[in-house]
Chimera marker file (.cmm) of the C-alpha trace (Angstrom):
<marker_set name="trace">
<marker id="1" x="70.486" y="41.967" z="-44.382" r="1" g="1" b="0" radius="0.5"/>
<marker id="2" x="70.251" y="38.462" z="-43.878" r="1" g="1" b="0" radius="0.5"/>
<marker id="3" x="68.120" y="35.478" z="-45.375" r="1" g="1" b="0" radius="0.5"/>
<marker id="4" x="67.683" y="32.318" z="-43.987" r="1" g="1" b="0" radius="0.5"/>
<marker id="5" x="67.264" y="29.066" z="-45.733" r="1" g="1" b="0" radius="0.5"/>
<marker id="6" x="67.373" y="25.797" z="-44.831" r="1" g="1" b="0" radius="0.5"/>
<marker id="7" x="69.551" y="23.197" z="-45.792" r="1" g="1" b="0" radius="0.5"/>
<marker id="8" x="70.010" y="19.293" z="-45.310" r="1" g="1" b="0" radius="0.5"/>
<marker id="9" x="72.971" y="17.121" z="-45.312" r="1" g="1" b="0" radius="0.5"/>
<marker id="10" x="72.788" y="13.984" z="-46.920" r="1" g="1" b="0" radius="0.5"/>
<marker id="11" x="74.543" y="10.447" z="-45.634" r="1" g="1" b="0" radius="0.5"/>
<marker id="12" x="77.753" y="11.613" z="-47.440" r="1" g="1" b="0" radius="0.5"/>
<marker id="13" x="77.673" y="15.214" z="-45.946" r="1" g="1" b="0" radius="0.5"/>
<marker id="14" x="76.871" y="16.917" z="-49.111" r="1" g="1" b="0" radius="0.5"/>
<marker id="15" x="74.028" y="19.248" z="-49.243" r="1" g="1" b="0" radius="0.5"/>
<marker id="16" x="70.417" y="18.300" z="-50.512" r="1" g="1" b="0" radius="0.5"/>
<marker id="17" x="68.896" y="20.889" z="-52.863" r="1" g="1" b="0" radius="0.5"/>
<marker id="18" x="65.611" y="22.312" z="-51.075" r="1" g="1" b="0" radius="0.5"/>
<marker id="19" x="63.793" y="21.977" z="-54.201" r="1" g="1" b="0" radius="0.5"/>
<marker id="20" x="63.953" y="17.880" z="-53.222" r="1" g="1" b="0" radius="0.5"/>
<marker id="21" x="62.926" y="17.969" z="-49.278" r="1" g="1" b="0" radius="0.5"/>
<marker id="22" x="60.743" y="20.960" z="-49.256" r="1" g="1" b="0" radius="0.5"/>
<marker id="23" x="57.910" y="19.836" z="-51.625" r="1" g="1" b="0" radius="0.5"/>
<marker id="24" x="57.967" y="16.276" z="-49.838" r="1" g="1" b="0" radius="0.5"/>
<marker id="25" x="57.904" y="18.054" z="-46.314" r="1" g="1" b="0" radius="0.5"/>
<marker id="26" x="54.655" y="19.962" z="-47.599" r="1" g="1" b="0" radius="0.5"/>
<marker id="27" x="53.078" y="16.779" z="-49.329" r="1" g="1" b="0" radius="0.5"/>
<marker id="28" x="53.487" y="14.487" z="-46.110" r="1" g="1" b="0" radius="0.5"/>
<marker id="29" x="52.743" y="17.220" z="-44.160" r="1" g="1" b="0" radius="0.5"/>
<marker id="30" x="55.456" y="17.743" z="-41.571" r="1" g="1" b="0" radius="0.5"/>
<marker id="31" x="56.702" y="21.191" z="-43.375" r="1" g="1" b="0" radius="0.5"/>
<marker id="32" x="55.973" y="22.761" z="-40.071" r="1" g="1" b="0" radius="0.5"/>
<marker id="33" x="58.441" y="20.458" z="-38.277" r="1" g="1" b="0" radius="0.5"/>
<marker id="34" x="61.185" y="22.185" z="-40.309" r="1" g="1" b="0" radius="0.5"/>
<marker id="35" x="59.837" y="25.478" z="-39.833" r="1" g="1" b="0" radius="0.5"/>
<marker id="36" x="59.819" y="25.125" z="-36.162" r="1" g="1" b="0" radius="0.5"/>
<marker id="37" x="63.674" y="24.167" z="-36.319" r="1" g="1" b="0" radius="0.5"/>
<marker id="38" x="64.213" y="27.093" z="-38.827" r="1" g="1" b="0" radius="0.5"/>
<marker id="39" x="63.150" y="29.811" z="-36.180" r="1" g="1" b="0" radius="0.5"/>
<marker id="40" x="64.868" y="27.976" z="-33.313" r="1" g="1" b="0" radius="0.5"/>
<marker id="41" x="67.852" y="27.966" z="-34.686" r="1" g="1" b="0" radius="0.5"/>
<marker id="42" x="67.906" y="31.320" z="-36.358" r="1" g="1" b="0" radius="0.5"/>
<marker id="43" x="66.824" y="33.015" z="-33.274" r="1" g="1" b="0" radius="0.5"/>
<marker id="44" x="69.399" y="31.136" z="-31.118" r="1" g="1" b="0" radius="0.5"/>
<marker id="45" x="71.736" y="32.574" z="-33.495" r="1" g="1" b="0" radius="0.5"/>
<marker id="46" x="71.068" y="36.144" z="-33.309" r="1" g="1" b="0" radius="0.5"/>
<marker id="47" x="70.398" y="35.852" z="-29.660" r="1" g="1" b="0" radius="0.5"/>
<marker id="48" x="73.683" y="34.594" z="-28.806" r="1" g="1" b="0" radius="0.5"/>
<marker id="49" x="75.165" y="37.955" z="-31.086" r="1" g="1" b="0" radius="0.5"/>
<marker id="50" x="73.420" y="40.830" z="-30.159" r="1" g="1" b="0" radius="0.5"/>
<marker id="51" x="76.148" y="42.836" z="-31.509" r="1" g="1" b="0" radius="0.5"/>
<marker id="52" x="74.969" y="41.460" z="-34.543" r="1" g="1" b="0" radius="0.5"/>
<marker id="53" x="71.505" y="42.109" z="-33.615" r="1" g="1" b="0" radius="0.5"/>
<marker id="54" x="72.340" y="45.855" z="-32.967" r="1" g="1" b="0" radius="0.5"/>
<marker id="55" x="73.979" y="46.153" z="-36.652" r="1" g="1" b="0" radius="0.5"/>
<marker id="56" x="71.107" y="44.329" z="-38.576" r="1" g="1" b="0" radius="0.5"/>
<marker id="57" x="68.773" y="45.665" z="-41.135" r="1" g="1" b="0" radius="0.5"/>
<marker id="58" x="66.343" y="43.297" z="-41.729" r="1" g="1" b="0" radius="0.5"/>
<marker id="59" x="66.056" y="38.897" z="-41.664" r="1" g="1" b="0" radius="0.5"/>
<marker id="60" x="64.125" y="37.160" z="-44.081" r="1" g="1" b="0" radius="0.5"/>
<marker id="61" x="62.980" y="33.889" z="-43.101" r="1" g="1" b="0" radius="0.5"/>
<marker id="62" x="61.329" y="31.242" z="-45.535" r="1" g="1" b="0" radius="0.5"/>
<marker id="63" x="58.138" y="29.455" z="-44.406" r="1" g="1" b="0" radius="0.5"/>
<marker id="64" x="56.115" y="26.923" z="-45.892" r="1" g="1" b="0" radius="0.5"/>
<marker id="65" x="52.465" y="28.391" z="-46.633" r="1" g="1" b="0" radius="0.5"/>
<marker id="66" x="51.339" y="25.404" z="-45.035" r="1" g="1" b="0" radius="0.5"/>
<marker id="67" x="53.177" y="26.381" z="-41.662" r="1" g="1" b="0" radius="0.5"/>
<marker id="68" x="51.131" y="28.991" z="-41.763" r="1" g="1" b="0" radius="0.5"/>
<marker id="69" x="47.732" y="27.547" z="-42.011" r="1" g="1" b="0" radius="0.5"/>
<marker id="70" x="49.013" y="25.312" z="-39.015" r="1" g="1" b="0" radius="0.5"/>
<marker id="71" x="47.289" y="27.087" z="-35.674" r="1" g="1" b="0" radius="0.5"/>
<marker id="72" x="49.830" y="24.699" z="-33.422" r="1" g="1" b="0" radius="0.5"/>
<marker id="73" x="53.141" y="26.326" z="-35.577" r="1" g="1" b="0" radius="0.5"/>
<marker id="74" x="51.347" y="29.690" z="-35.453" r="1" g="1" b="0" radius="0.5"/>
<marker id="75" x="51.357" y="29.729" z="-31.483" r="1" g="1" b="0" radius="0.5"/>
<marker id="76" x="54.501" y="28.117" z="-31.342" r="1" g="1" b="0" radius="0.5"/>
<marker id="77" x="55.780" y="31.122" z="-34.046" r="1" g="1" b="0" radius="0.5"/>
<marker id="78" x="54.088" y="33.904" z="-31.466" r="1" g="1" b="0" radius="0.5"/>
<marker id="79" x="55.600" y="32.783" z="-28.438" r="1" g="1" b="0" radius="0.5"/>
<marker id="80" x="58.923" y="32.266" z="-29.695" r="1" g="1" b="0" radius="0.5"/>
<marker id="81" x="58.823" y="35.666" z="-31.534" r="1" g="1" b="0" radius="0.5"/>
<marker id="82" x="57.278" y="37.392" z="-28.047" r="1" g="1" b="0" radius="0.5"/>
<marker id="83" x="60.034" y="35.870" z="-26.049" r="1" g="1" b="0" radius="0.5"/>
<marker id="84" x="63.254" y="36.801" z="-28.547" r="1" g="1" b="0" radius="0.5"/>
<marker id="85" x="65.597" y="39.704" z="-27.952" r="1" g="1" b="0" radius="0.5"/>
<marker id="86" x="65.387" y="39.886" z="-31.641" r="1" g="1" b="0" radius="0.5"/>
<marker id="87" x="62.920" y="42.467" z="-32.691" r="1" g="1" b="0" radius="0.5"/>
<marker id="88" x="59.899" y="41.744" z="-34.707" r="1" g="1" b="0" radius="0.5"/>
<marker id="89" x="60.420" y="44.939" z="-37.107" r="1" g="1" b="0" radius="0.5"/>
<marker id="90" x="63.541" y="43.501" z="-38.051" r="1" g="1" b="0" radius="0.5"/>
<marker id="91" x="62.261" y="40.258" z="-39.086" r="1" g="1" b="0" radius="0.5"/>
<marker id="92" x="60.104" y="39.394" z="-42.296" r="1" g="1" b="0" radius="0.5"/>
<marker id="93" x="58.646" y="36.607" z="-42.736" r="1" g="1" b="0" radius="0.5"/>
<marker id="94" x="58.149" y="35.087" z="-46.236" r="1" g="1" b="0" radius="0.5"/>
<marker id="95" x="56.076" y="32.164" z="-47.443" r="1" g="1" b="0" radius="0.5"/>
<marker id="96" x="57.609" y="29.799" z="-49.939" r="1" g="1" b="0" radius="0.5"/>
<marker id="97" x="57.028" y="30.110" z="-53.853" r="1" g="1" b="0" radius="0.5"/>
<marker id="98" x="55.239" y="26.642" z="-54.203" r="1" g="1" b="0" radius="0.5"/>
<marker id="99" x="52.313" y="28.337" z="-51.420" r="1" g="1" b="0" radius="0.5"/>
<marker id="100" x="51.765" y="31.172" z="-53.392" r="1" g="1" b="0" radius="0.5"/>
<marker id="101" x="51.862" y="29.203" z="-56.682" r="1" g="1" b="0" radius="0.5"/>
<marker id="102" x="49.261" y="26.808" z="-55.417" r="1" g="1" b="0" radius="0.5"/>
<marker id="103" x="46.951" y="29.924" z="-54.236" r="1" g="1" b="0" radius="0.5"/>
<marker id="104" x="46.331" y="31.714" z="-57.311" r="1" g="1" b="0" radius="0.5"/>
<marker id="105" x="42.917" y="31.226" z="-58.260" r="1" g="1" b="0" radius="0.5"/>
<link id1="1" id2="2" r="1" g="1" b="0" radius="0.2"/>
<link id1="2" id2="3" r="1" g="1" b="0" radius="0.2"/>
<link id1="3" id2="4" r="1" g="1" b="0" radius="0.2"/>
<link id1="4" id2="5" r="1" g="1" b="0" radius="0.2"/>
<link id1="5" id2="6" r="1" g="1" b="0" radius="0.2"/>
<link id1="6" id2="7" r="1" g="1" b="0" radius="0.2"/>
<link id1="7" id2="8" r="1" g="1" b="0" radius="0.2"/>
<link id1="8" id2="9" r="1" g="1" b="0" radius="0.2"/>
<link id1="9" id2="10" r="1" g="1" b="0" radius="0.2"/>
<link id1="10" id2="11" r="1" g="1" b="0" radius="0.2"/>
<link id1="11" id2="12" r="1" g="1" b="0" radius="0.2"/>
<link id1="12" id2="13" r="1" g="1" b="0" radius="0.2"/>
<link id1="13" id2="14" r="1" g="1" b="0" radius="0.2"/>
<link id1="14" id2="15" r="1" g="1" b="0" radius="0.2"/>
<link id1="15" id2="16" r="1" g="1" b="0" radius="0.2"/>
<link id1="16" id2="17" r="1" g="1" b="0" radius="0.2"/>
<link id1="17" id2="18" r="1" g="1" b="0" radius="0.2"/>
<link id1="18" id2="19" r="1" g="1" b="0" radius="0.2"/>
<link id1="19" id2="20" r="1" g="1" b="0" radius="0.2"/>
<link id1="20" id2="21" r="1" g="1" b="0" radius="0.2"/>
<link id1="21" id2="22" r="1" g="1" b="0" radius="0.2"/>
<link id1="22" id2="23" r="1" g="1" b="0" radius="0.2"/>
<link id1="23" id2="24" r="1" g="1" b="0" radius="0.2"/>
<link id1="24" id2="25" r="1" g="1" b="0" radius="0.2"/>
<link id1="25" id2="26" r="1" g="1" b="0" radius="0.2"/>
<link id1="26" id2="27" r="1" g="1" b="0" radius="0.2"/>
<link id1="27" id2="28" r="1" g="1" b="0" radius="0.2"/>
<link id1="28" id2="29" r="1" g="1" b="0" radius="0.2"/>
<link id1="29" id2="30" r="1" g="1" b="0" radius="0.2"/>
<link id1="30" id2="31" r="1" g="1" b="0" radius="0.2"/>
<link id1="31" id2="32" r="1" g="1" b="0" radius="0.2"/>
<link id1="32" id2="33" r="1" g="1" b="0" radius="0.2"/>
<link id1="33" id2="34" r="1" g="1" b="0" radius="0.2"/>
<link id1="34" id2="35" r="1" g="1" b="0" radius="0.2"/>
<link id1="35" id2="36" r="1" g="1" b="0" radius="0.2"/>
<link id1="36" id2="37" r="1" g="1" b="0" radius="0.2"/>
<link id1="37" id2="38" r="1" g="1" b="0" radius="0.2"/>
<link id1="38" id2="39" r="1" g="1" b="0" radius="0.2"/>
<link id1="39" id2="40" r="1" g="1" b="0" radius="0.2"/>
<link id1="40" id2="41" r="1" g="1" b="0" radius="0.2"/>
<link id1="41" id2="42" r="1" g="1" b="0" radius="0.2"/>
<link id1="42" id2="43" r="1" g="1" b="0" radius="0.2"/>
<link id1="43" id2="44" r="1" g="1" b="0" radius="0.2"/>
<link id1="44" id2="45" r="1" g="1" b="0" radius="0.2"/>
<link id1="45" id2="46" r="1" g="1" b="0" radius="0.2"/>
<link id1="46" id2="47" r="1" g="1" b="0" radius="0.2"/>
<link id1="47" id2="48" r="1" g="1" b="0" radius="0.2"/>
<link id1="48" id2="49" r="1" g="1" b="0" radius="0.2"/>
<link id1="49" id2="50" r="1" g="1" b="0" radius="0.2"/>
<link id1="50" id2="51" r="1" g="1" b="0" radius="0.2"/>
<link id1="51" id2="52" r="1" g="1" b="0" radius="0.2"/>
<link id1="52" id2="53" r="1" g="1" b="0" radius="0.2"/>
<link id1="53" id2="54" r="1" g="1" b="0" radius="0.2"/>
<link id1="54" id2="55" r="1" g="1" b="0" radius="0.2"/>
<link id1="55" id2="56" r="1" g="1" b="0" radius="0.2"/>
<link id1="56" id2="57" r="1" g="1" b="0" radius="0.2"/>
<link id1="57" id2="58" r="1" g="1" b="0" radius="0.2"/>
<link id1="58" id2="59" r="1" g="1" b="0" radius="0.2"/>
<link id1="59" id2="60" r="1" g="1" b="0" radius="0.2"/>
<link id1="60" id2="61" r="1" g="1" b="0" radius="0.2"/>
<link id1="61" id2="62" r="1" g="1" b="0" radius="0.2"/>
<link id1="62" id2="63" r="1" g="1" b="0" radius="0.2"/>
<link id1="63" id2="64" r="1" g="1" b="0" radius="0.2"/>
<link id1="64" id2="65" r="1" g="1" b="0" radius="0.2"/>
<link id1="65" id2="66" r="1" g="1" b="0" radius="0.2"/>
<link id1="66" id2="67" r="1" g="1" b="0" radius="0.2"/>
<link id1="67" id2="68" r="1" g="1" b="0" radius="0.2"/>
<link id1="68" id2="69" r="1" g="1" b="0" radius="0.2"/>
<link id1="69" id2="70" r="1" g="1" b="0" radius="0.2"/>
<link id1="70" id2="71" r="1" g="1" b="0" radius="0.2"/>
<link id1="71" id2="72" r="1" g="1" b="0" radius="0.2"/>
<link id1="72" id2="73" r="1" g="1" b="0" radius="0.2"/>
<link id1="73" id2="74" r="1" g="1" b="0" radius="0.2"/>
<link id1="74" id2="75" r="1" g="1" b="0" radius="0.2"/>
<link id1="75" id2="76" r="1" g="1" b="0" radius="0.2"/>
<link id1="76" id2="77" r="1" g="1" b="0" radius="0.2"/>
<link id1="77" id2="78" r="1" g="1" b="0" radius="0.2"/>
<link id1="78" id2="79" r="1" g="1" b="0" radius="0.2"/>
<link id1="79" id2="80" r="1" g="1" b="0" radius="0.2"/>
<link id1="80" id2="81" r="1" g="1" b="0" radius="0.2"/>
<link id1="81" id2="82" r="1" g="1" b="0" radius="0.2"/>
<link id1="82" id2="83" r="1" g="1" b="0" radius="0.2"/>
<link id1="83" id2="84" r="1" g="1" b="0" radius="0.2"/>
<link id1="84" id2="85" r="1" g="1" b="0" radius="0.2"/>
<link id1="85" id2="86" r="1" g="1" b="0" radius="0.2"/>
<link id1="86" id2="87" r="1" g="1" b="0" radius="0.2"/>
<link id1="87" id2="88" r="1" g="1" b="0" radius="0.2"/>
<link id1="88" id2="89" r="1" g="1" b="0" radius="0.2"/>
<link id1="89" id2="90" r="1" g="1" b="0" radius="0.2"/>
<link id1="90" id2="91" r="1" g="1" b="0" radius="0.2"/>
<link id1="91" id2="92" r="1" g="1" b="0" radius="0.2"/>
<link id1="92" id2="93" r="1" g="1" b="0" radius="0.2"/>
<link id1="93" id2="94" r="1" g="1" b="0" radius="0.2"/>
<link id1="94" id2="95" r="1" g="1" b="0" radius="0.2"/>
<link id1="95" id2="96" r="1" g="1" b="0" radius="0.2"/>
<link id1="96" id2="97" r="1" g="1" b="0" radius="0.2"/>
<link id1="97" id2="98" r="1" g="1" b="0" radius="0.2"/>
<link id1="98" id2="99" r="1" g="1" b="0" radius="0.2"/>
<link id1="99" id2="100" r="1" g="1" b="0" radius="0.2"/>
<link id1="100" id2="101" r="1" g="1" b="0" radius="0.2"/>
<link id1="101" id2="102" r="1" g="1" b="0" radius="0.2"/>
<link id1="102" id2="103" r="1" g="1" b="0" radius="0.2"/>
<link id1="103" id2="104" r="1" g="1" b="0" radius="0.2"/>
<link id1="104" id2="105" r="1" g="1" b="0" radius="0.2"/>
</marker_set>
């Protein structure tokens, strides 16, 4: 089982807590942006291990709720998922905590 999340480096090479860059990515609107670089890479990845590919259970992969109301991301999310060795039924996509928080009522 893997799960992916995304991390930043900051001027000094230390990490940058999500909880900082994720809620500005969503409020200025360019969460998809990150997204998109969050399934290139992470498909790259398993792509270029397919032993690992063959031994895996299940990834998890973080998305911002807004990605997903974006119909440009969305297409972009297909293709790349139609065109990866990696199969679908071992991927699961999950939207963020501050999506579902803000979609209650």
């Amino acid at each position: 089982y893997f799960e992916i999340l995304v991390r930043i480096r900051n001027g000094y090479g230390d990490y940058v807590s999500p909880a900082l860059f994720i809620p500005a990515s969503e409020r200025y609107n360019i969460a998809h942006w990150i997204d998109k670089q969050v399934i290139t890479q992470t498909l790259e990845w398993f792509e270029q291990r397919p032993e690992v590919i063959e031994q895996l259970g299940r990834c998890s992969i973080n998305l911002s709720g807004q990605s997903m109301g974006n119909q440009e991301f969305i297409d972009f999310l297909l293709e790349r998922l139609e065109s990866s060795t990696l199969p679908c039924e071992k991927i699961c996509l999950e939207i963020t905590e501050t999506a579902a928080m803000s979609n209650l009522d």
